[in-house]
C-alpha positions as CSV (number, residue, x, y, z in Angstrom):
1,X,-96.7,1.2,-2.3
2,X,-99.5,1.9,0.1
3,X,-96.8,1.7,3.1
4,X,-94.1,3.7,1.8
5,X,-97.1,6.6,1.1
6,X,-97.5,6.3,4.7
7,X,-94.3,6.7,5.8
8,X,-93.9,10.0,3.7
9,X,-97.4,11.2,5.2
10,X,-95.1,10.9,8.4
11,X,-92.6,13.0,8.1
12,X,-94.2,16.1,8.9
13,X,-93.7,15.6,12.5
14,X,-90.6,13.9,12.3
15,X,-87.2,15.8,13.5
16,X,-83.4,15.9,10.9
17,X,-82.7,13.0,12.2
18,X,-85.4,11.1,12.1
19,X,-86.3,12.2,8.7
20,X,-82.8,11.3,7.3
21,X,-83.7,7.8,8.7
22,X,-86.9,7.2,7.4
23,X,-86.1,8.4,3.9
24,X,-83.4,5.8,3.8
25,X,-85.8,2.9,4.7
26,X,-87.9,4.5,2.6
27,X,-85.1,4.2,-0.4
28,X,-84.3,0.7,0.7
29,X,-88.1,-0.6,0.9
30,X,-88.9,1.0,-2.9
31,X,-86.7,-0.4,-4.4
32,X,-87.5,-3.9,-3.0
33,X,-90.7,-3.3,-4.9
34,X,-91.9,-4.6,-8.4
35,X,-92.9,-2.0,-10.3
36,X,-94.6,-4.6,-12.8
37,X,-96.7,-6.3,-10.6
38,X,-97.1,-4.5,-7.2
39,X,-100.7,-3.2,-8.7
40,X,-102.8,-1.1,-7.6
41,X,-102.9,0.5,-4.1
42,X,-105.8,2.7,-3.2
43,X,-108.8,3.4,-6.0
44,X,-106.7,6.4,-7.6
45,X,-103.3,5.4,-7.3
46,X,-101.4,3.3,-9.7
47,X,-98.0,3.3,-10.9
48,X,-95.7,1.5,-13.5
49,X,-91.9,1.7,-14.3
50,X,-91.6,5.4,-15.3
51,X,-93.5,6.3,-12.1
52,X,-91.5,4.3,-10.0
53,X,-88.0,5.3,-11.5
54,X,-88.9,9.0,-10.6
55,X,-90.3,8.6,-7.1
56,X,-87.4,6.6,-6.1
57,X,-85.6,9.8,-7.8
58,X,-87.2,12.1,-5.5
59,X,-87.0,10.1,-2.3
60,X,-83.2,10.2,-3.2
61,X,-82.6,13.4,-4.1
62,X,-84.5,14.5,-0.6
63,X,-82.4,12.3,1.7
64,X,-79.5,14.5,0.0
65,X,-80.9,17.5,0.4
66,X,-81.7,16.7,4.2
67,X,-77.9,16.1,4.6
68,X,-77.0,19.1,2.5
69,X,-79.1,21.6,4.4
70,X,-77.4,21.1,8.1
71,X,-76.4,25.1,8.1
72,X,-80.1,25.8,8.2
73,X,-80.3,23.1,10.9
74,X,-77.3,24.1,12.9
75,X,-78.5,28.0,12.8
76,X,-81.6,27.7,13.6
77,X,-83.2,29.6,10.3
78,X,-86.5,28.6,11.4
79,X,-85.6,24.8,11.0
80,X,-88.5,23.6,11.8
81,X,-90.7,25.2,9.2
82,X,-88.1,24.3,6.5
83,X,-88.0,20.7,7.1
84,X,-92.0,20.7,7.4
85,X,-92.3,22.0,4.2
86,X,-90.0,19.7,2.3
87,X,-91.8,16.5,3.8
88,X,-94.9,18.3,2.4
89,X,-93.4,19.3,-1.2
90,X,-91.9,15.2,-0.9
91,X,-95.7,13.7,-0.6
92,X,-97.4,16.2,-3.0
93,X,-94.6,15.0,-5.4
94,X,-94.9,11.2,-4.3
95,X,-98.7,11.1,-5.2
96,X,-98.0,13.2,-8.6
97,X,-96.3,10.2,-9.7
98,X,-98.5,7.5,-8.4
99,X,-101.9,9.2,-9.0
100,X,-103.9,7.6,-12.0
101,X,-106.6,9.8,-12.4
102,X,-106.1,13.0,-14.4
103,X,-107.9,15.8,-12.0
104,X,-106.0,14.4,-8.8
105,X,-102.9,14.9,-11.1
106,X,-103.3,18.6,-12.0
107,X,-104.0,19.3,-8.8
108,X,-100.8,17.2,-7.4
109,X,-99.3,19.0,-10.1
110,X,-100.3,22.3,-9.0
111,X,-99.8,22.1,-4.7
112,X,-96.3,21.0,-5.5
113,X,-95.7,24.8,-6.5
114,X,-96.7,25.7,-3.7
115,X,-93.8,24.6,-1.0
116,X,-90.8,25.2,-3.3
117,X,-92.6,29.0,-3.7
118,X,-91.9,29.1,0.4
119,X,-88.8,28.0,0.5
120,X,-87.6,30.6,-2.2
121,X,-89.6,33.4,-0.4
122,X,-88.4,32.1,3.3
123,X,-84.9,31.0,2.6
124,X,-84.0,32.6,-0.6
125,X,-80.3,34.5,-0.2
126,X,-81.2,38.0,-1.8
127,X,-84.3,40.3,-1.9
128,X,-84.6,39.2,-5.6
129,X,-86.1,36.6,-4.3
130,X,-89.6,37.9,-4.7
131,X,-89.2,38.4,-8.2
132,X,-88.1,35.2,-8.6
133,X,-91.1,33.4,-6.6
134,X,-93.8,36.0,-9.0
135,X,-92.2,34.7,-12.1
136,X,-92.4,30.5,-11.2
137,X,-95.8,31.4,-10.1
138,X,-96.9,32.9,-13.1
139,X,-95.0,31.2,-15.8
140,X,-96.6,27.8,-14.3
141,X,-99.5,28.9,-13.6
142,X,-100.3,30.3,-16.9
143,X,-99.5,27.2,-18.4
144,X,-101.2,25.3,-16.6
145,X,-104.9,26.6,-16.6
146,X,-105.5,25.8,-20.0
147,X,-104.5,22.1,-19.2
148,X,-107.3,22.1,-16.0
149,X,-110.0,23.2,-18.5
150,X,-109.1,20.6,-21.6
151,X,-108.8,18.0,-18.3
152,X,-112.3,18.7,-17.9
153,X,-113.3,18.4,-21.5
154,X,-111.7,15.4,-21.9
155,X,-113.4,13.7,-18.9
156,X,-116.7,14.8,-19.9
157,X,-115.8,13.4,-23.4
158,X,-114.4,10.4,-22.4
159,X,-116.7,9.4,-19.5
160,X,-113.7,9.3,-17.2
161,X,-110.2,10.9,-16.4
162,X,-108.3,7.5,-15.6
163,X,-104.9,7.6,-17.4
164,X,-104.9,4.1,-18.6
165,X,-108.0,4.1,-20.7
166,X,-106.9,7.2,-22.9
167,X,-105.2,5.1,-25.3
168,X,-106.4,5.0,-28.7
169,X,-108.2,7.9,-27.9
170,X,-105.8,10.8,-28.6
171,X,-107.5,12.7,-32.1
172,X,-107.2,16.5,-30.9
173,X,-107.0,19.6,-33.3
174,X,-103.8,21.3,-32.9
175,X,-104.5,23.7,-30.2
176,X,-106.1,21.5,-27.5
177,X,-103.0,19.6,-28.2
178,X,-101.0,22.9,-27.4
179,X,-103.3,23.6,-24.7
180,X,-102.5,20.0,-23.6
181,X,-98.9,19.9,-23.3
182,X,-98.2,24.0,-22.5
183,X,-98.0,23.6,-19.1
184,X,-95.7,20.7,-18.9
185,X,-93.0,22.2,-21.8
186,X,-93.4,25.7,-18.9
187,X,-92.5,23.0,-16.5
188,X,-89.5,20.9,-18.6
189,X,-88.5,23.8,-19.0
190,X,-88.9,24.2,-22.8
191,X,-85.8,27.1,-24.3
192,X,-88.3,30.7,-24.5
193,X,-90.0,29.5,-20.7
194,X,-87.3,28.7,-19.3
195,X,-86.6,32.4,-17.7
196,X,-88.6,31.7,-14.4
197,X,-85.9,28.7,-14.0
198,X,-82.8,30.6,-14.1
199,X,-84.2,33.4,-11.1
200,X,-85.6,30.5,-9.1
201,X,-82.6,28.9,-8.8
202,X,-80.5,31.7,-8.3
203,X,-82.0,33.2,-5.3
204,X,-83.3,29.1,-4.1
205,X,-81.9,27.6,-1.0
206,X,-79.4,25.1,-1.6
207,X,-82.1,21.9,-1.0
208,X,-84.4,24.1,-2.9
209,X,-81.9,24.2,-6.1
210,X,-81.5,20.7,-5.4
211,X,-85.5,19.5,-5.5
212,X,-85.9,22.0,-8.6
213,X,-83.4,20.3,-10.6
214,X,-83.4,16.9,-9.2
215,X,-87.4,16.5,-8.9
216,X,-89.3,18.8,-10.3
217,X,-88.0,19.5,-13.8
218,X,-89.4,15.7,-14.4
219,X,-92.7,16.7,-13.6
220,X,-92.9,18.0,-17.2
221,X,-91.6,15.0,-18.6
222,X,-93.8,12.9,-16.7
223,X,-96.8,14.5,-17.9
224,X,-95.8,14.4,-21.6
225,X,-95.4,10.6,-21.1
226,X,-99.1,10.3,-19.3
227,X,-100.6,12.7,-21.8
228,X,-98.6,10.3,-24.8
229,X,-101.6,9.0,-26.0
230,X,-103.0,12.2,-27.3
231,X,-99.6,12.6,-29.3
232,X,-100.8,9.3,-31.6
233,X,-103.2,11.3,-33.8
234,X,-103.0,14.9,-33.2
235,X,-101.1,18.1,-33.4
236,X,-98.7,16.6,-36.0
237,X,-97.2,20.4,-36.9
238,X,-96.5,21.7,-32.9
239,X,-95.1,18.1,-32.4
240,X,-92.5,18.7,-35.2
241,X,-92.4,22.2,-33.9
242,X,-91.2,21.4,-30.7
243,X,-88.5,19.1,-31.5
244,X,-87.1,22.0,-34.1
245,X,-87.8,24.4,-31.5
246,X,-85.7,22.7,-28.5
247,X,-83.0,21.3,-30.4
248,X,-82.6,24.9,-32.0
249,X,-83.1,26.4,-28.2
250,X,-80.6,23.9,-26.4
251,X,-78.1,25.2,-29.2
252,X,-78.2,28.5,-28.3
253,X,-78.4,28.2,-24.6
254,X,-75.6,26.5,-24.7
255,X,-73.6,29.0,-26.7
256,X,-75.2,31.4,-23.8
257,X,-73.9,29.3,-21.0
258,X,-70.3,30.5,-22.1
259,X,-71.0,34.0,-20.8
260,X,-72.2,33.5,-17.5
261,X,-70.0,34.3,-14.2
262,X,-72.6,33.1,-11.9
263,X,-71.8,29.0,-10.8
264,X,-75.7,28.3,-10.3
265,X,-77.0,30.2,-13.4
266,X,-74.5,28.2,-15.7
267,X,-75.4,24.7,-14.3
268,X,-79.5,25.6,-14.1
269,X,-79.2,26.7,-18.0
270,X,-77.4,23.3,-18.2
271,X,-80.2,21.7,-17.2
272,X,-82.6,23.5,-19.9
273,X,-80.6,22.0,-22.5
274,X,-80.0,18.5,-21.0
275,X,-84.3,18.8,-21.1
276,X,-84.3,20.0,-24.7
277,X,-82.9,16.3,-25.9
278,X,-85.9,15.0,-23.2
279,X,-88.6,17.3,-24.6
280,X,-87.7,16.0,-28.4
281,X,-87.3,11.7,-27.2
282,X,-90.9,12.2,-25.9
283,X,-92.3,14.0,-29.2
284,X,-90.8,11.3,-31.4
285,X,-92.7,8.6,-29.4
286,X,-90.4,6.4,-30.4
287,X,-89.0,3.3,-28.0
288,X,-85.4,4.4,-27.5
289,X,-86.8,8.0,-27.3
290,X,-89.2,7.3,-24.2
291,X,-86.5,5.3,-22.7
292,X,-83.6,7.7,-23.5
293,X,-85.7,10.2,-21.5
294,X,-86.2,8.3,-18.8
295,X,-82.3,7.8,-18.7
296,X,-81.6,11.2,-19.1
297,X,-84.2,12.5,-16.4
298,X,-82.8,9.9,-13.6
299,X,-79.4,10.6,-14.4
300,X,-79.6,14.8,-15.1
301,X,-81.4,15.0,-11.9
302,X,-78.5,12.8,-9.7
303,X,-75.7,14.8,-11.5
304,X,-77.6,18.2,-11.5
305,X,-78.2,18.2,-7.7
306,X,-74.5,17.4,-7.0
307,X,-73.2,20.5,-8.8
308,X,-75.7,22.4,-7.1
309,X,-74.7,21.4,-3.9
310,X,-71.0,22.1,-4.6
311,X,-71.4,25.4,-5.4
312,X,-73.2,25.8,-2.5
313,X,-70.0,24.5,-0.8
314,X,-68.1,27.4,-2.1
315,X,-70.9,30.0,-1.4
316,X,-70.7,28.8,2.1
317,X,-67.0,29.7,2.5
318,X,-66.6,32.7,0.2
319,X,-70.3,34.3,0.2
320,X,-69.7,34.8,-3.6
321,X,-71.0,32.4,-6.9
322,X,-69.2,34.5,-8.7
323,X,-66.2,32.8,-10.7
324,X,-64.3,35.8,-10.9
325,X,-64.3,35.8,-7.3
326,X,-63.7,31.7,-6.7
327,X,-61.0,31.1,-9.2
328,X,-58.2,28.9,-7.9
329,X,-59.7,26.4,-5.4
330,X,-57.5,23.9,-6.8
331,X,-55.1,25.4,-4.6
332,X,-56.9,25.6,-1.3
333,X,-59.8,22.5,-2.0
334,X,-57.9,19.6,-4.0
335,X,-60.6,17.3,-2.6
336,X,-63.3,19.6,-3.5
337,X,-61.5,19.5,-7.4
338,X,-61.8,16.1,-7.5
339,X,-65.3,16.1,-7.1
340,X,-65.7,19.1,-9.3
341,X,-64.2,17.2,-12.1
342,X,-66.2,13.7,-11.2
343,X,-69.6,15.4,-11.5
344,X,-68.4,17.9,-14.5
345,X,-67.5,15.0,-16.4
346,X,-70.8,13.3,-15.9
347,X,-72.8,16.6,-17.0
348,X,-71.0,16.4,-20.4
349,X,-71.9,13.2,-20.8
350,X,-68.0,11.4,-20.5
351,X,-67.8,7.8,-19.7
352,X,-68.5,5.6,-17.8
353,X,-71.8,8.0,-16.2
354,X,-75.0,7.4,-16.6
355,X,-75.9,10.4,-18.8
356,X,-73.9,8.9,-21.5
357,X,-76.4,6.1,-22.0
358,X,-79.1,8.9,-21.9
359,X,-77.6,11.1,-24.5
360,X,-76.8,7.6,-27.0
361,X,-80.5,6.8,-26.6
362,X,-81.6,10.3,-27.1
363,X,-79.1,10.7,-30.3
364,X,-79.9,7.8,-31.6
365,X,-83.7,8.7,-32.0
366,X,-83.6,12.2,-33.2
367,X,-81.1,11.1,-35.9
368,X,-83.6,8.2,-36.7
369,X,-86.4,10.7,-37.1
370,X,-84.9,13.5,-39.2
371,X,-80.9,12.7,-41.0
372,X,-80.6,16.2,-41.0
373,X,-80.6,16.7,-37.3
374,X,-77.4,15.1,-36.7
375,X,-75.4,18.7,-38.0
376,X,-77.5,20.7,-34.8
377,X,-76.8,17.6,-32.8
378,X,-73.0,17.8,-33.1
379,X,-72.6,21.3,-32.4
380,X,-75.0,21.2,-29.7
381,X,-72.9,18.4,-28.0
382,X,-69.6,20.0,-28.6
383,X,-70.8,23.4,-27.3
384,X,-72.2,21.3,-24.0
385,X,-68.5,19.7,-23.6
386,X,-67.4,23.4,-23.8
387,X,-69.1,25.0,-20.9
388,X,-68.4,22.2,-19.0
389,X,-64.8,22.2,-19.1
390,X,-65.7,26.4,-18.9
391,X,-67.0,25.8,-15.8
392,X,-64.4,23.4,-14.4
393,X,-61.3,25.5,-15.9
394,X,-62.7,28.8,-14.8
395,X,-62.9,28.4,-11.5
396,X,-60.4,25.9,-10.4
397,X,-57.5,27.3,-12.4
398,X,-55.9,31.0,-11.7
399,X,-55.2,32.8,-8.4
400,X,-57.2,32.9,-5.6
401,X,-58.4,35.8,-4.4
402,X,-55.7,36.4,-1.5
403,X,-57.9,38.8,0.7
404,X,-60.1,36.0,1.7
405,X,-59.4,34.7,4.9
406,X,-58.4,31.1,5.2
407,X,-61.1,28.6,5.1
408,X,-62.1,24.7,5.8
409,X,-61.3,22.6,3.2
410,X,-64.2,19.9,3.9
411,X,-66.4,18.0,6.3
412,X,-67.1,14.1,6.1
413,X,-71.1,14.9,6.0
414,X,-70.0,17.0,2.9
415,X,-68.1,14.0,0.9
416,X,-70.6,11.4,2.2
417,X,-73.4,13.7,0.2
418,X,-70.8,13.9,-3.1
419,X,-70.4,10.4,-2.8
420,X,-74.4,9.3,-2.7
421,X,-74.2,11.5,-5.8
422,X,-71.8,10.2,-8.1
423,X,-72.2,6.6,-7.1
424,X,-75.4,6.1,-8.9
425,X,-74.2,7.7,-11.7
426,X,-71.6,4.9,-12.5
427,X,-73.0,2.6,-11.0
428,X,-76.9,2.6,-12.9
429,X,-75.2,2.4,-16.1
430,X,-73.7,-1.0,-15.1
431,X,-77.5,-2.4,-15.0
432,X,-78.2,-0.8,-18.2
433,X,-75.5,-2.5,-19.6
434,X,-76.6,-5.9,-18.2
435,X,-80.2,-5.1,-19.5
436,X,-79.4,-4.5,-22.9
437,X,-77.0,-7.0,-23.1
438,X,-79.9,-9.9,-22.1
439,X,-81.6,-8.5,-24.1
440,X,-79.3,-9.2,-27.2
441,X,-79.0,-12.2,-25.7
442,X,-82.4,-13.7,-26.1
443,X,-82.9,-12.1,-29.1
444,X,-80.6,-13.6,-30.4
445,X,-81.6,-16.9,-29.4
446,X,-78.3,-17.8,-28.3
């Protein structure tokens, strides 16, 4: 743990390439590791299986942004700077999940808004940029300043802020549980705070759509699951509120979703309602719910990053996201289409990606926790499957636009990146398989 730390610690004065290299040891060494028994590394950090899971996430979903940022590289935009700043947004996020003590969390949590605010601001497309960059910073940080306070209650209640004693510990009136969990459901994004999500990654850099969907959407998810224990005995009513509330909120987003021209605002307000099935596995506390979430975060940020990056591969050759504009690319990117349809099928959950398992798991526990949920759930998938295809249909069918001048159809750096996307996707849910089949197996006793 302690050695891979380092190596991230490095990168700040490392160059492309030798970034792109050390990330991929990085990748191989992590997952060499034991998240069960590797322990404890320094005196705050500690990590366990959900921590590991999303810090090999965000090592991964780096590397690919590295690879899919080379027209920054190859024109100079101040290159330098750029690839400083992700190194530094990489380590902030690397001890957010390995951190063990509460403070040093929020204030991880906290510095890594600070680099993706730069790269919106630096290397954002449009002056809307600074609109975008005031609303993340004040969404989060409103929501978040009531969770630095109740931190500091709690510790001088408790004696301590380490995450692994709070257990058994969690009776808190209803609005210390609010103030508790605000900033992370701002984060998630929960459906009513999810506006400072659709600007940012509009007007984001193409690695910085890819870090905000891949990574840092999972912060909020990974500090319901630390602040869990709390959830035990307190704030019953905004629990069942917030499972209504998302469920409710991913429905209509999604109906939204059919009304949107732009590529990147239809797959960011994707990911809002891929996070409301998250928000609700977490509230239930149930077994299948914390693990369907876990499923759903690894495999929403692989397959969210992807699309990103392929509309980014149309912007670059038509300066438009517009799918009025990019309609018919089946006719001048088959290849392209083919990935298009790979990592569309995956976002509505088709077989054999890893998102299915997610959404099962996720299913599975909301039904078990209310009967009546199943009517919302069925719409809410159908109306997920519809955008989907929207989005596919929409802007691969029809004529293309016949004043644009002839184009590229594709480099090998940009299929190599595709590919390190959907592999994982089909290839994760293979393990799952195997896990859940053992574990029939010894149940079993067979």
């Amino acid at each position: 743990m302690l050695k891979v730390g380092i190596m991230l610690f490095c990168l700040c004065s490392c160059s492309w390439g030798e970034t792109g290299l050390i990330l991929s040891l990085s990748v191989f060494l992590f997952m060499l590791m034991n998240p069960v028994f590797e322990g404890m590394s320094m005196f705050f950090v500690d990590f366990d299986f959900f921590s590991w899971n999303l810090i090999l996430l965000s090592i991964w979903v780096f590397l690919m942004a590295i690879f899919g940022s080379t027209s920054i590289k190859f024109f100079n935009k101040l290159n330098i700077l750029y690839l400083k700043i992700m190194s530094a947004l990489l380590f902030f996020l690397f001890l957010t999940f390995s951190v063990s003590d509460f403070l040093v969390f929020y204030i991880m949590f906290e510095a890594c808004l600070i680099p993706i605010l730069l790269m919106i601001l630096g290397w954002g497309y449009q002056p809307e940029r600074m609109e975008a960059g005031v609303y993340m910073f004040f969404y989060t940080l409103l929501g978040s300043l009531p969770l630095f306070f109740m931190i500091l209650y709690l510790g001088n209640e408790m004696g301590c802020n380490y995450m692994y004693m709070m257990f058994g510990s969690g009776s808190v009136n209803s609005l210390v549980f609010l103030f508790l969990v605000g900033a992370f459901l701002v984060k998630f994004p929960m459906y009513s705070v999810h506006l400072w999500l659709l600007k940012a990654h509009v007007e984001a850099p193409v690695a910085g759509s890819m870090i905000l969907a891949g990574v840092l959407l999972k912060l909020g998810g990974y500090g319901l699951v630390r602040f869990s224990p709390f959830f035990l005995e307190g704030g019953k009513i905004v629990k069942e509120f917030v499972i209504v509330f998302s469920v409710w909120g991913g429905l209509v987003l999604s109906l939204v979703c059919l009304r949107f021209s732009d590529m990147k605002l239809l797959i960011a307000a994707s990911s809002v309602v891929h996070m409301s099935g998250c928000i609700c596995g977490i509230f239930i506390l149930s077994d299948w719910g914390l693990k369907g979430c876990l499923v759903m975060m690894l495999a929403h940020g692989i397959c969210s990053s992807g699309l990103f990056y392929l509309a980014n591969v149309v912007y670059e050759r038509t300066n438009s996201r517009s799918m009025m504009v990019n309609k018919g690319l089946l006719s001048v990117m088959p290849v392209f289409s083919l990935w298009w349809f790979l990592l569309v099928v995956s976002n509505m959950a088709g077989p054999p990606s890893y998102n299915l398992a997610g959404e099962i798991m996720l299913l599975v526990s909301v039904v078990n926790w209310n009967n009546f949920m199943i009517v919302i759930l069925f719409f809410l998938g159908f109306f997920s499957a519809a955008y989907s295809l929207y989005l596919y249909s929409f802007s691969q069918h029809g004529v293309f636009v016949k004043v644009k001048k002839s184009f590229m159809s594709g480099l090998v750096l940009e299929y190599f990146v595709l590919f390190l996307h959907w592999f994982p996707l089909n290839i994760l849910i293979l393990g799952l398989m195997m896990m859940l089949y053992l574990t029939n197996y010894s149940i079993c006793g067979v």
